[in-house]
VOKOL-478703 format. One record per atom (N, C-alpha, C, O): residue number from 1; chain; atom name; z, y, x. Coordinates in nm, 3 decimals, padded with zeros to 5 digits, always signed. Example, Ala and Ser with C-alpha at 12.3 -4.5 7.8 and 13.67 -1.06 7.14 Angstrom:
BEGIN
 num cadena atomo      up   north    east
   1      A     N +00.780 -00.569 +01.319
   1      A    CA +00.780 -00.450 +01.230
   1      A     C +00.780 -00.330 +01.320
   1      A     O +00.846 -00.332 +01.424
   2      A     N +00.708 -00.225 +01.285
   2      A    CA +00.714 -00.106 +01.367
   2      A     C +00.787 +00.003 +01.290
   2      A     O +00.804 +00.114 +01.341
***
This chain:
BEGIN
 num cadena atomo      up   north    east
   1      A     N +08.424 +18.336 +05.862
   1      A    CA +08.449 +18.327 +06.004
   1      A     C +08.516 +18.193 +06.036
   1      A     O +08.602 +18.132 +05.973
   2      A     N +08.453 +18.162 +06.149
   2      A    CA +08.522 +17.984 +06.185
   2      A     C +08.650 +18.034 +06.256
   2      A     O +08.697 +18.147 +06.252
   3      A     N +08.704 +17.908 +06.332
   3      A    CA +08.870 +17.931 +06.374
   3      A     C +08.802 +17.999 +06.511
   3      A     O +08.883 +18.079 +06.557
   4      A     N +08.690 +17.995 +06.585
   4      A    CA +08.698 +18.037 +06.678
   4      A     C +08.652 +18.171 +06.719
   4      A     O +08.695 +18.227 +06.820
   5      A     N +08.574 +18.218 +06.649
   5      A    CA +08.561 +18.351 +06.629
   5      A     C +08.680 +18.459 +06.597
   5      A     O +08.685 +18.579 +06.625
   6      A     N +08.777 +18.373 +06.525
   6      A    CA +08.917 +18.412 +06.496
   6      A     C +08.990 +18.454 +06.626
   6      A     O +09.037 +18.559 +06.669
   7      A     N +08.980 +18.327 +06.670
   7      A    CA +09.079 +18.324 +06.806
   7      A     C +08.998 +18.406 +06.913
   7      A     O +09.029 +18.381 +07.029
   8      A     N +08.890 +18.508 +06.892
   8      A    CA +08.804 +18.572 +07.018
   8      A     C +08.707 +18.516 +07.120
   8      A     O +08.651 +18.561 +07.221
   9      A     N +08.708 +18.403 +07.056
   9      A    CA +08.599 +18.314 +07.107
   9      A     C +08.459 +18.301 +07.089
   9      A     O +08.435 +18.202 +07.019
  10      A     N +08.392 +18.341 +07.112
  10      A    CA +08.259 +18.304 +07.009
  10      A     C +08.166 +18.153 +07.044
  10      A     O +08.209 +18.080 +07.134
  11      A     N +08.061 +18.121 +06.982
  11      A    CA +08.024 +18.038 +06.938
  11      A     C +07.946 +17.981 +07.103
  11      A     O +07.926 +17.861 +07.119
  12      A     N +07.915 +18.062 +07.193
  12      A    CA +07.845 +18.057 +07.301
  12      A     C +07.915 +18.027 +07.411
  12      A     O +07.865 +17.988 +07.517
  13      A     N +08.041 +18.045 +07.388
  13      A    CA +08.168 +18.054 +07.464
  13      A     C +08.187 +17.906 +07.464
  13      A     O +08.186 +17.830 +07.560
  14      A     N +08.206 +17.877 +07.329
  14      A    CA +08.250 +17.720 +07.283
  14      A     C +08.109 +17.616 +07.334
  14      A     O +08.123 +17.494 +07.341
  15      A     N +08.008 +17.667 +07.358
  15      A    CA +07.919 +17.600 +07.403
  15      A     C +07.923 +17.572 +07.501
  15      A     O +07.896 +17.457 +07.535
  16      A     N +07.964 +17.684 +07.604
  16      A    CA +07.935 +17.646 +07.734
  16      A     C +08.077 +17.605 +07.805
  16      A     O +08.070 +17.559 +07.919
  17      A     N +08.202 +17.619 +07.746
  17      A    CA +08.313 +17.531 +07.783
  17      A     C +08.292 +17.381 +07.744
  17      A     O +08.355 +17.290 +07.799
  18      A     N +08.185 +17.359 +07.629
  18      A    CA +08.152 +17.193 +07.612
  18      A     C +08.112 +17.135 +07.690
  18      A     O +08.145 +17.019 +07.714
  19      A     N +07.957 +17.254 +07.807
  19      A    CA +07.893 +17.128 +07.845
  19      A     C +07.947 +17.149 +07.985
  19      A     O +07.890 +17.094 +08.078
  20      A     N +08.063 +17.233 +08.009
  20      A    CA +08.099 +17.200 +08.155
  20      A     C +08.203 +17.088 +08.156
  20      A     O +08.216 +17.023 +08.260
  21      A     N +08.264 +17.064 +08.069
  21      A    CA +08.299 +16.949 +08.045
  21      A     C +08.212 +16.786 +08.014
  21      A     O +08.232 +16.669 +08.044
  22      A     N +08.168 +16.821 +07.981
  22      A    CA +08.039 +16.710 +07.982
  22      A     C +08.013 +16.660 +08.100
  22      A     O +08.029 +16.547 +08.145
  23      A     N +07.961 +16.782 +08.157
  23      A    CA +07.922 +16.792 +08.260
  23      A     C +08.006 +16.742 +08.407
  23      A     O +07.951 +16.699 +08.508
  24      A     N +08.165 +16.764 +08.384
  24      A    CA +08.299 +16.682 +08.457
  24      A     C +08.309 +16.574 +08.433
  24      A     O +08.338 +16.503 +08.529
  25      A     N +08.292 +16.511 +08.306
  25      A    CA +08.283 +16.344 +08.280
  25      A     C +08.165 +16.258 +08.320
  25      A     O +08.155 +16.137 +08.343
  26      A     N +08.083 +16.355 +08.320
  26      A    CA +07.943 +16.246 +08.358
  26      A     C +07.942 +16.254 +08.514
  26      A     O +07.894 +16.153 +08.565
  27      A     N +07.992 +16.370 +08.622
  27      A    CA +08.000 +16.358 +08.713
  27      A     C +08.125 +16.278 +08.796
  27      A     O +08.117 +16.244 +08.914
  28      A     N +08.219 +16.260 +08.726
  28      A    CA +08.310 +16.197 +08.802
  28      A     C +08.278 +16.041 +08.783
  28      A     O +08.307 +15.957 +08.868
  29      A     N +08.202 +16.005 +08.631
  29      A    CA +08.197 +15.854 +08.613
  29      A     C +08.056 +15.832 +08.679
  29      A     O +08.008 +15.719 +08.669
  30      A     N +07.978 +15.941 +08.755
  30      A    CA +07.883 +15.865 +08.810
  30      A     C +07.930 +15.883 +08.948
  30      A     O +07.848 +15.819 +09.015
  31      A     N +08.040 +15.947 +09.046
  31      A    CA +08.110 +15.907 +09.126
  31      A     C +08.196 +15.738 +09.153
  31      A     O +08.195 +15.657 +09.245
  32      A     N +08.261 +15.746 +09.029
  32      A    CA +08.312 +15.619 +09.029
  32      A     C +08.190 +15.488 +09.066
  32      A     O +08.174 +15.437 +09.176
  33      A     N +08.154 +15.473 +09.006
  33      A    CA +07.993 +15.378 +08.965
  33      A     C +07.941 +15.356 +09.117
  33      A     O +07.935 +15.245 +09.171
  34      A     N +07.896 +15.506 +09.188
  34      A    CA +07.857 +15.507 +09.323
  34      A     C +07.968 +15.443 +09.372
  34      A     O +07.940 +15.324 +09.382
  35      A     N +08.100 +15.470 +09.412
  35      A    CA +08.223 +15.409 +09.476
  35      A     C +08.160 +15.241 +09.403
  35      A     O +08.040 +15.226 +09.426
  36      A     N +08.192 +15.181 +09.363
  36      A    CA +08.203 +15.049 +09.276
  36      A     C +08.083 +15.000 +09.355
  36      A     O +08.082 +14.882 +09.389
  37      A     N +07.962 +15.094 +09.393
  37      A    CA +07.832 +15.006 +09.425
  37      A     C +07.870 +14.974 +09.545
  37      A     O +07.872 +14.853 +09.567
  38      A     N +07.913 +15.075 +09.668
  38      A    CA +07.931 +15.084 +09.783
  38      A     C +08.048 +14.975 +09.843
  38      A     O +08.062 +14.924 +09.954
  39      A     N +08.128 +14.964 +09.713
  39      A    CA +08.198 +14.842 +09.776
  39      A     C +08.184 +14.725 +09.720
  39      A     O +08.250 +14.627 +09.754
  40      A     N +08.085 +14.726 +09.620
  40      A    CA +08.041 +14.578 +09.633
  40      A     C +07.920 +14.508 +09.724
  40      A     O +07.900 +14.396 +09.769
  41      A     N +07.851 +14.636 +09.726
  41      A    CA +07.738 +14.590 +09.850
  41      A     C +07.801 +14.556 +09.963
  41      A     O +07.755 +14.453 +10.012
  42      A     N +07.922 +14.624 +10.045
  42      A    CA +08.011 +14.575 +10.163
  42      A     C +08.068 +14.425 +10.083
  42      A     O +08.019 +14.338 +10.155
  43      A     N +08.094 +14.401 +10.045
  43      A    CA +08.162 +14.243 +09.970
  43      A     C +08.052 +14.166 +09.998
  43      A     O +08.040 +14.095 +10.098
  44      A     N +07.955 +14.184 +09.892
  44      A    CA +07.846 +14.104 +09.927
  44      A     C +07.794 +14.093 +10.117
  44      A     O +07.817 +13.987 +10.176
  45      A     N +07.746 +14.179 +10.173
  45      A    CA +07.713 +14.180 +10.286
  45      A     C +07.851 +14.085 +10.361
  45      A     O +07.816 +13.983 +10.421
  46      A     N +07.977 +14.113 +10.359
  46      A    CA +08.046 +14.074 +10.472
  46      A     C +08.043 +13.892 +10.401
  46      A     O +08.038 +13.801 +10.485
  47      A     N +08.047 +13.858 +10.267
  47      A    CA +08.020 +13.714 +10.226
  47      A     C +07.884 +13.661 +10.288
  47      A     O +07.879 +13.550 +10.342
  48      A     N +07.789 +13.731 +10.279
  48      A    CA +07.695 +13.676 +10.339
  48      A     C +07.700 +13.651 +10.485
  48      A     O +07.648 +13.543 +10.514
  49      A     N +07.754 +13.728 +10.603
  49      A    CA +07.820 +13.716 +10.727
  49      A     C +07.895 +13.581 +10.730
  49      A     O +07.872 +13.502 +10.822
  50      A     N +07.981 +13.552 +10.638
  50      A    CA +08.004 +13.477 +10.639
  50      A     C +07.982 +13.352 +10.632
  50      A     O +08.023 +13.268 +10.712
  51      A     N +07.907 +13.330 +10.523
  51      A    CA +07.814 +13.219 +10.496
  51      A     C +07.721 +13.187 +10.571
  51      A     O +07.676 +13.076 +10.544
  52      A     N +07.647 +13.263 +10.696
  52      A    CA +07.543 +13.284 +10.715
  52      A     C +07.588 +13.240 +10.928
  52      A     O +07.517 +13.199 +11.021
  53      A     N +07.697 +13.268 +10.919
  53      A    CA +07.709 +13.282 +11.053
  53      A     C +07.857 +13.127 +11.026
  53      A     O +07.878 +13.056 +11.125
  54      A     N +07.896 +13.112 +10.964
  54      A    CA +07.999 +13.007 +10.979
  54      A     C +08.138 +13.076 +10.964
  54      A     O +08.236 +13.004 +10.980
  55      A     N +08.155 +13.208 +10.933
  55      A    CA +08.317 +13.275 +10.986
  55      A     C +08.249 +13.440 +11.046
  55      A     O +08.135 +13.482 +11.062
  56      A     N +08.361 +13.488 +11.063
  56      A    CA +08.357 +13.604 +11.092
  56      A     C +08.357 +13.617 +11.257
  56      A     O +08.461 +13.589 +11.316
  57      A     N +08.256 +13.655 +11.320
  57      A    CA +08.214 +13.700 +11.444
  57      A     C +08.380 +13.742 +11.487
  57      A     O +08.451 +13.820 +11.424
  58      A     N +08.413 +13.672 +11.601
  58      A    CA +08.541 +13.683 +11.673
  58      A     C +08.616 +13.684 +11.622
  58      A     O +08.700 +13.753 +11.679
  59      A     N +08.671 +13.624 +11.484
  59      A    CA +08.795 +13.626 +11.404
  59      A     C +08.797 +13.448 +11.396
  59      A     O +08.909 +13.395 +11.394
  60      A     N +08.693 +13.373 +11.391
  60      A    CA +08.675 +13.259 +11.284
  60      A     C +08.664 +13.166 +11.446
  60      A     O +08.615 +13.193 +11.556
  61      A     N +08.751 +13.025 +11.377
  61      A    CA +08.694 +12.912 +11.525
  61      A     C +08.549 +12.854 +11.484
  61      A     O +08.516 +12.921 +11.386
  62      A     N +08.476 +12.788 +11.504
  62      A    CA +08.441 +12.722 +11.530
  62      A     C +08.471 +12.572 +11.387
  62      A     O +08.585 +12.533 +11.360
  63      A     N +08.338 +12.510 +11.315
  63      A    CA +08.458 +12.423 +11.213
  63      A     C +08.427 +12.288 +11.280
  63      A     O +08.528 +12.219 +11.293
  64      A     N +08.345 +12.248 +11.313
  64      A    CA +08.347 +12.104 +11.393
  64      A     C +08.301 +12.134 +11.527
  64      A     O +08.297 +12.240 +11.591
  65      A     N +08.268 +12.020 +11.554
  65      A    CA +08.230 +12.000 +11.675
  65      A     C +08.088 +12.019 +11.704
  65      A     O +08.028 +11.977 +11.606
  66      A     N +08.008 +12.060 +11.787
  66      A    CA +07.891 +12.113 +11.828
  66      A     C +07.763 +11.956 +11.825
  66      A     O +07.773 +11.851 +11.889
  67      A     N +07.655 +11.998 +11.727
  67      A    CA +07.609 +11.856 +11.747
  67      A     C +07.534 +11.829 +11.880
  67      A     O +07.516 +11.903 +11.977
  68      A     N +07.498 +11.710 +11.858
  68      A    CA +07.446 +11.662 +12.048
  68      A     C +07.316 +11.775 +12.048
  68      A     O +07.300 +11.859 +12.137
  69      A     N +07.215 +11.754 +11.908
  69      A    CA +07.089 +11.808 +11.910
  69      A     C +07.070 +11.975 +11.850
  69      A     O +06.968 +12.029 +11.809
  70      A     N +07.198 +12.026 +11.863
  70      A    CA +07.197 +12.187 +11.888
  70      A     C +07.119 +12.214 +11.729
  70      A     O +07.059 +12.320 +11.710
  71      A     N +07.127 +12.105 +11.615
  71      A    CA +07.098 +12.201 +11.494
  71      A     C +07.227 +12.210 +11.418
  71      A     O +07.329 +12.142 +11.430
  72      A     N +07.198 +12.312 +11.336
  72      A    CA +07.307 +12.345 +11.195
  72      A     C +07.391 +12.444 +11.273
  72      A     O +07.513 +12.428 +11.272
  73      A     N +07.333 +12.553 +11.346
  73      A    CA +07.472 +12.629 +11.380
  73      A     C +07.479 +12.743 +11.274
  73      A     O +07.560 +12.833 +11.296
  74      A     N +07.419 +12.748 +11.185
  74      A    CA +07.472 +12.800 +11.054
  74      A     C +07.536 +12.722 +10.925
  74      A     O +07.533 +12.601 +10.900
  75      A     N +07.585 +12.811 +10.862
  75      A    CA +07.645 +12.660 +10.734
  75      A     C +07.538 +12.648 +10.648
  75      A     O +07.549 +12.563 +10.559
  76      A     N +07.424 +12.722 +10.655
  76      A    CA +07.300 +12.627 +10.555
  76      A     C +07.226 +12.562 +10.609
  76      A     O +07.156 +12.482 +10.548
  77      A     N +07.219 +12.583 +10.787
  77      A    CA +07.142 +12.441 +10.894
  77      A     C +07.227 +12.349 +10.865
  77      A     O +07.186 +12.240 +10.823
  78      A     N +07.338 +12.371 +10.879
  78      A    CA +07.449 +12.263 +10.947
  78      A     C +07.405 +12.143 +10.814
  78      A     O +07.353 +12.033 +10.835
  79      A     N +07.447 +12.204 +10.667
  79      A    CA +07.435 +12.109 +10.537
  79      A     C +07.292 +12.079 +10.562
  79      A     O +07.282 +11.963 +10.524
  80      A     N +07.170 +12.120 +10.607
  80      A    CA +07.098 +12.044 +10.588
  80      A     C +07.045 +11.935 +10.678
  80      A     O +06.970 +11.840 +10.660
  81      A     N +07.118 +11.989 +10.795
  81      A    CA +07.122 +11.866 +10.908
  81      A     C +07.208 +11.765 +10.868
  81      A     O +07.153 +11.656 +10.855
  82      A     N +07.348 +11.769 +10.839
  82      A    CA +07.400 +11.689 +10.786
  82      A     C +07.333 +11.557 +10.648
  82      A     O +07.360 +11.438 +10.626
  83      A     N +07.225 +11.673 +10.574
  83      A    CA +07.168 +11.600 +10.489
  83      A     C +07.073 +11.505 +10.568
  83      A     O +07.111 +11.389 +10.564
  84      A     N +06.974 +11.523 +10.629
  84      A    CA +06.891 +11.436 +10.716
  84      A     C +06.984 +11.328 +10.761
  84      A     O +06.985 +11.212 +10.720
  85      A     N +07.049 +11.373 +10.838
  85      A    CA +07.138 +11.252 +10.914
  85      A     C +07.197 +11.132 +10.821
  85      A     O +07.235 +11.020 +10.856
  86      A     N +07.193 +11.201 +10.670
  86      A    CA +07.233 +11.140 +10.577
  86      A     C +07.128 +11.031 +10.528
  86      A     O +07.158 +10.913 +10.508
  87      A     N +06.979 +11.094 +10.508
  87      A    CA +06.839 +11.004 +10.518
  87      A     C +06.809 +10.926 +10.597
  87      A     O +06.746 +10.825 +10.566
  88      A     N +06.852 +10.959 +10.740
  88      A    CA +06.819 +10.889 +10.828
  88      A     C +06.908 +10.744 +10.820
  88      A     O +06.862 +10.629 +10.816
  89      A     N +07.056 +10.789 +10.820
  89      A    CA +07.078 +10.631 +10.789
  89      A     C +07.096 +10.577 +10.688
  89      A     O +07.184 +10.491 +10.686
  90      A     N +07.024 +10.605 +10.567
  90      A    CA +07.012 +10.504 +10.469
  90      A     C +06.823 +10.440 +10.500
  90      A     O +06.795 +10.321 +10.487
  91      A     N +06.727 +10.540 +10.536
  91      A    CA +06.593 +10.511 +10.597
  91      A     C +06.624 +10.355 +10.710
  91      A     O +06.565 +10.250 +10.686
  92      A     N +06.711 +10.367 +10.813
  92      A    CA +06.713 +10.268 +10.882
  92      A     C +06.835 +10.150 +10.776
  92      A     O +06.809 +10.036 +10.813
  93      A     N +06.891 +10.148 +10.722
  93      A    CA +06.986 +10.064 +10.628
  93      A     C +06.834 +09.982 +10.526
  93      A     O +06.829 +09.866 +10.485
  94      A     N +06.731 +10.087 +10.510
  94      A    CA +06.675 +09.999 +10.404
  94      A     C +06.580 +09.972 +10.506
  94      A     O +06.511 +09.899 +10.435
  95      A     N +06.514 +09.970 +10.625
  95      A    CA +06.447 +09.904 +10.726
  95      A     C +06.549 +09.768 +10.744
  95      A     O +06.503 +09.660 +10.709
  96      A     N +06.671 +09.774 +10.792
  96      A    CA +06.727 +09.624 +10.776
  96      A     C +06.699 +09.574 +10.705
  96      A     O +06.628 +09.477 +10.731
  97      A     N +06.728 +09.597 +10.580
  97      A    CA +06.705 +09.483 +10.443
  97      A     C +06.601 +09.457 +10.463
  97      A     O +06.595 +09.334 +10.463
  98      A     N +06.491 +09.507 +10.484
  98      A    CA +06.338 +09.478 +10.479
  98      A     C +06.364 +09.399 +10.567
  98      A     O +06.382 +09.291 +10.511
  99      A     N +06.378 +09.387 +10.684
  99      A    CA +06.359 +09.292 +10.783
  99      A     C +06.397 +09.185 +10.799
  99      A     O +06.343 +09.091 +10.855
 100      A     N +06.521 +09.195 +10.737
 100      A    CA +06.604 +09.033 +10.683
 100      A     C +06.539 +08.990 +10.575
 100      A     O +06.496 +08.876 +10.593
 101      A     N +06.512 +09.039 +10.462
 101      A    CA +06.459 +08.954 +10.358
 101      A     C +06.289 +08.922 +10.422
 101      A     O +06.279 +08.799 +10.422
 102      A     N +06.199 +08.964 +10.459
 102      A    CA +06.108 +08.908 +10.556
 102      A     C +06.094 +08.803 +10.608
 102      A     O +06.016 +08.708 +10.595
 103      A     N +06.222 +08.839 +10.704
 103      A    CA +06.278 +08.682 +10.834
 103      A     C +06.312 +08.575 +10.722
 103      A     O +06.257 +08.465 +10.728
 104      A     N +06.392 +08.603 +10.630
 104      A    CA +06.431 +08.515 +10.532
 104      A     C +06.282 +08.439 +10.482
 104      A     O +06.264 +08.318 +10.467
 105      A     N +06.174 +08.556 +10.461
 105      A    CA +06.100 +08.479 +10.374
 105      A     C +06.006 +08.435 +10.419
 105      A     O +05.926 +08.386 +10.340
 106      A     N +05.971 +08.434 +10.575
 106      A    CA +05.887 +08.350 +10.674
 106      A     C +05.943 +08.186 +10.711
 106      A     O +06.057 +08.151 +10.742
 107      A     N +05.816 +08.098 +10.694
 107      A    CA +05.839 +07.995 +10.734
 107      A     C +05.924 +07.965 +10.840
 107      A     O +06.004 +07.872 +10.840
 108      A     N +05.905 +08.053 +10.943
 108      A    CA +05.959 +07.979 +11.081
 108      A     C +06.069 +08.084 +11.102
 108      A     O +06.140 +08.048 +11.196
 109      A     N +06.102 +08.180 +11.057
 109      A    CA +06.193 +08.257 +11.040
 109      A     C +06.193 +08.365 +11.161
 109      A     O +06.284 +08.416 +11.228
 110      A     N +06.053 +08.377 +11.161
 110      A    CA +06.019 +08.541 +11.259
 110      A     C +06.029 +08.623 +11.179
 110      A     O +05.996 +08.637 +11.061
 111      A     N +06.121 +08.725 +11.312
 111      A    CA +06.109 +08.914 +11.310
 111      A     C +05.965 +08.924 +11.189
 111      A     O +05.900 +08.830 +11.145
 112      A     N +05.954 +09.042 +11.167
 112      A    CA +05.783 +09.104 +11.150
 112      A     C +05.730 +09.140 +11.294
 112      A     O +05.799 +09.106 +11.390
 113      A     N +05.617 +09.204 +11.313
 113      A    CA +05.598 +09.196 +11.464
 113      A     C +05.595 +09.322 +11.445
 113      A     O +05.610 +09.374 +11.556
 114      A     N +05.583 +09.412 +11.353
 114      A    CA +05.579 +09.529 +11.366
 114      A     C +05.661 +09.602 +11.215
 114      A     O +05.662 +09.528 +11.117
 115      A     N +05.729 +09.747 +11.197
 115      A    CA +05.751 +09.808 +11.152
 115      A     C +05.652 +09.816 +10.987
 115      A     O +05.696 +09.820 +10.872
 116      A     N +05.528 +09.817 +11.031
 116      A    CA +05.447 +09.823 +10.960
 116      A     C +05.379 +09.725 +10.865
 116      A     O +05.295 +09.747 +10.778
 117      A     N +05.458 +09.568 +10.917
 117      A    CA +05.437 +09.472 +10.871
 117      A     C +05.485 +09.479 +10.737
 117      A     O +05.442 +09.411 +10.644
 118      A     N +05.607 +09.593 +10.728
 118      A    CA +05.745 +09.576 +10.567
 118      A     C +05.668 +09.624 +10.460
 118      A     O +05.682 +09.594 +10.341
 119      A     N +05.558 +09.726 +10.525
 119      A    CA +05.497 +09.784 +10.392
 119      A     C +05.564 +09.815 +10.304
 119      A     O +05.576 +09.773 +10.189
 120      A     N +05.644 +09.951 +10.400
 120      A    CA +05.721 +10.064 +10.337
 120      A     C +05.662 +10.159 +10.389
 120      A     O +05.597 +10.170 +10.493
 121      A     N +05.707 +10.271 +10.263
 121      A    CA +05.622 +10.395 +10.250
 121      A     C +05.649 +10.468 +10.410
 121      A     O +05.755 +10.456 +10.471
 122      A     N +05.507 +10.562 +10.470
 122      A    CA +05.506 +10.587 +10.629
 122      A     C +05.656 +10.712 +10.668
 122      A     O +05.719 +10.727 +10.772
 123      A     N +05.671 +10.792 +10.511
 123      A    CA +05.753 +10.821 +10.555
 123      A     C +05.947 +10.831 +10.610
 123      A     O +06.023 +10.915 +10.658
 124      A     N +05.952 +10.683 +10.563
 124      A    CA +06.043 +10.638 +10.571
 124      A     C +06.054 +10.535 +10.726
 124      A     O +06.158 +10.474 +10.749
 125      A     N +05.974 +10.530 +10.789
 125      A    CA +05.943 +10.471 +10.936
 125      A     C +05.959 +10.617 +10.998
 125      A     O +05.887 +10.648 +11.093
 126      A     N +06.005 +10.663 +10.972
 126      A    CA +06.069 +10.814 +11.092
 126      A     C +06.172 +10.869 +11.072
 126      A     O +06.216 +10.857 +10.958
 127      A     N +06.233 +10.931 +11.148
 127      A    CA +06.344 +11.039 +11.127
 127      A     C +06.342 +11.120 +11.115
 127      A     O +06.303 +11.188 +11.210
 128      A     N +06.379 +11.181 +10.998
 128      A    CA +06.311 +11.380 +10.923
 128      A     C +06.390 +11.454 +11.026
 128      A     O +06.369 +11.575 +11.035
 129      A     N +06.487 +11.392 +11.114
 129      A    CA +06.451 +11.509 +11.193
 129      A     C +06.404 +11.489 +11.319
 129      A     O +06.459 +11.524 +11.423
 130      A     N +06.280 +11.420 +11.305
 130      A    CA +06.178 +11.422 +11.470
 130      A     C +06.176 +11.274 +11.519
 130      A     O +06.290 +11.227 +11.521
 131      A     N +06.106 +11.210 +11.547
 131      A    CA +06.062 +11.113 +11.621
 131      A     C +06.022 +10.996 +11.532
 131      A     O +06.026 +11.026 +11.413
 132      A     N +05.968 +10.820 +11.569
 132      A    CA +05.943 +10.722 +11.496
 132      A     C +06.134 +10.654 +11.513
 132      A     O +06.231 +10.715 +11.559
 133      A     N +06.131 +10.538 +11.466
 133      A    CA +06.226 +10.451 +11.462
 133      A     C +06.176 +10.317 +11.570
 133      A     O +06.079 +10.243 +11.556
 134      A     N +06.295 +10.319 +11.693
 134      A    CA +06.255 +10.229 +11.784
 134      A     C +06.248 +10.103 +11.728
 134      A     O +06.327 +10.113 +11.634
 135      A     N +06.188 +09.952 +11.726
 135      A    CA +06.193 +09.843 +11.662
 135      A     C +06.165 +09.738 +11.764
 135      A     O +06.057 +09.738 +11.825
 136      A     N +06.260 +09.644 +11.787
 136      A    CA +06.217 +09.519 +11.888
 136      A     C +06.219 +09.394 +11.810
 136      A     O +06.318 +09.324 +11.787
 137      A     N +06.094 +09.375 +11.771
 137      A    CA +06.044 +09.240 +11.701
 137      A     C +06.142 +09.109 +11.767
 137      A     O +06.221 +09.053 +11.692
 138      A     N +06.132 +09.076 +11.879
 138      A    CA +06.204 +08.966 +11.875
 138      A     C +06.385 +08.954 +11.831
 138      A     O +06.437 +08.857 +11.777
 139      A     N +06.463 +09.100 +11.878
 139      A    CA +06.586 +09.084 +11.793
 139      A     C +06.550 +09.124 +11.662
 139      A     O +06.652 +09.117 +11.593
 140      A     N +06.466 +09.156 +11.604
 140      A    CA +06.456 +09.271 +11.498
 140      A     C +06.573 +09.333 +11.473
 140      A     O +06.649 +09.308 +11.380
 141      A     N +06.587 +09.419 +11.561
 141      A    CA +06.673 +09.548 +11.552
 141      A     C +06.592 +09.637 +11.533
 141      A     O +06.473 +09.620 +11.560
 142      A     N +06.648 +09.775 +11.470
 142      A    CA +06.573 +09.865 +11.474
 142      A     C +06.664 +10.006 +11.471
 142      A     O +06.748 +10.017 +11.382
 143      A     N +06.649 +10.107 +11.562
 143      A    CA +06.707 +10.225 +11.592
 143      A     C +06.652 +10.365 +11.594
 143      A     O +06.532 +10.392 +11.601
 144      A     N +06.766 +10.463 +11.585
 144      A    CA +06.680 +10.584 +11.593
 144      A     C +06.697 +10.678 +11.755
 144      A     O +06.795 +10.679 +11.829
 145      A     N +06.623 +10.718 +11.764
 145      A    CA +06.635 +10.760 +11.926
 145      A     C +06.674 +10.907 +11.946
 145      A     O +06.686 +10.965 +12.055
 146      A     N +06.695 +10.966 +11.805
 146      A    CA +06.742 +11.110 +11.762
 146      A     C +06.865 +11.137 +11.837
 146      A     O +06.940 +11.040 +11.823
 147      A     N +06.923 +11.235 +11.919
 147      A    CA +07.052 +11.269 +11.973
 147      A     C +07.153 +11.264 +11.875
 147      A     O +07.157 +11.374 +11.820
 148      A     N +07.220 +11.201 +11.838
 148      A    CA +07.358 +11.190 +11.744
 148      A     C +07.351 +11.081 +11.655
 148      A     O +07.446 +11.046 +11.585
 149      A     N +07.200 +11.006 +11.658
 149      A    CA +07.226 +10.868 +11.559
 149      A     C +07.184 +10.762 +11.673
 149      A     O +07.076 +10.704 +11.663
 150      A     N +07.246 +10.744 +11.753
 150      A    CA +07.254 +10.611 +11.831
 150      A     C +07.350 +10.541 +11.765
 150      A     O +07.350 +10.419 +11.780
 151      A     N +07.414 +10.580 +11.711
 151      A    CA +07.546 +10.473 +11.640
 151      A     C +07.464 +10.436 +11.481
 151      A     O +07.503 +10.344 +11.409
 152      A     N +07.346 +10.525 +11.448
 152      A    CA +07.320 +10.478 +11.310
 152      A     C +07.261 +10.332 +11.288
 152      A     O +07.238 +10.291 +11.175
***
């Protein structure tokens, strides 16, 4: 006779006090697990609110100032407007050089008469975000007509 048959227990007894126990551990740790999912999916979701909107809807200011041309009002527009604006004035920085070393390397020391004279690649004669690059052959200046790069 085992100890539990001893003690008035029998063998069926001891079985089924095992698997209700089993049965308490696997249910409370798949409680936990559910809890753990439910608040990381809220984490995730309210980070993405965040990221996604700039701040928290009526809690958060505002982080700069509003651009002239109404893009980036999220923080993954905003960085990639910021990035353009970033192309754009190095695009017109290497249109100068072109145009000075040109003037430099013409006899009589004319502008080009046109943009197209530098024989630079077409897409660098525009602004990625929208329009050509204004160019006046006789100052050879050259500008972008984009809302927020008049100063570029």
């Amino acid at each position: 006779m085992n100890r539990f048959q001893e003690g008035g227990l029998n063998n069926l007894a001891v079985d089924q006090i095992q698997k209700v126990k089993r049965k308490a551990r696997s249910t409370r740790s798949g409680n936990a697990s559910l809890i753990g999912l439910l608040v990381a999916a809220a984490i995730v979701l309210l980070l993405t609110v965040i990221f996604l909107k700039g701040g928290i809807p009526g809690f958060s200011k505002p982080a700069g100032p509003a651009r002239k041309d109404n893009l980036g009002k999220t923080v993954p527009g905003a960085v990639k407007a910021d990035a353009e604006d970033t192309v754009c004035r190095n695009n017109l920085q290497q249109i100068r050089l072109a145009i000075q070393t040109q003037q430099a390397m013409d006899p009589d020391g004319k502008f080009p008469s046109s943009l197209q004279d530098l024989h630079l690649p077409a897409s660098m004669l525009k602004c990625p975000l929208g329009g050509q690059y204004i160019y006046d052959p006789t100052t050879g200046t050259v500008h972008c007509n984009h809302p927020g790069h008049e100063n570029f």
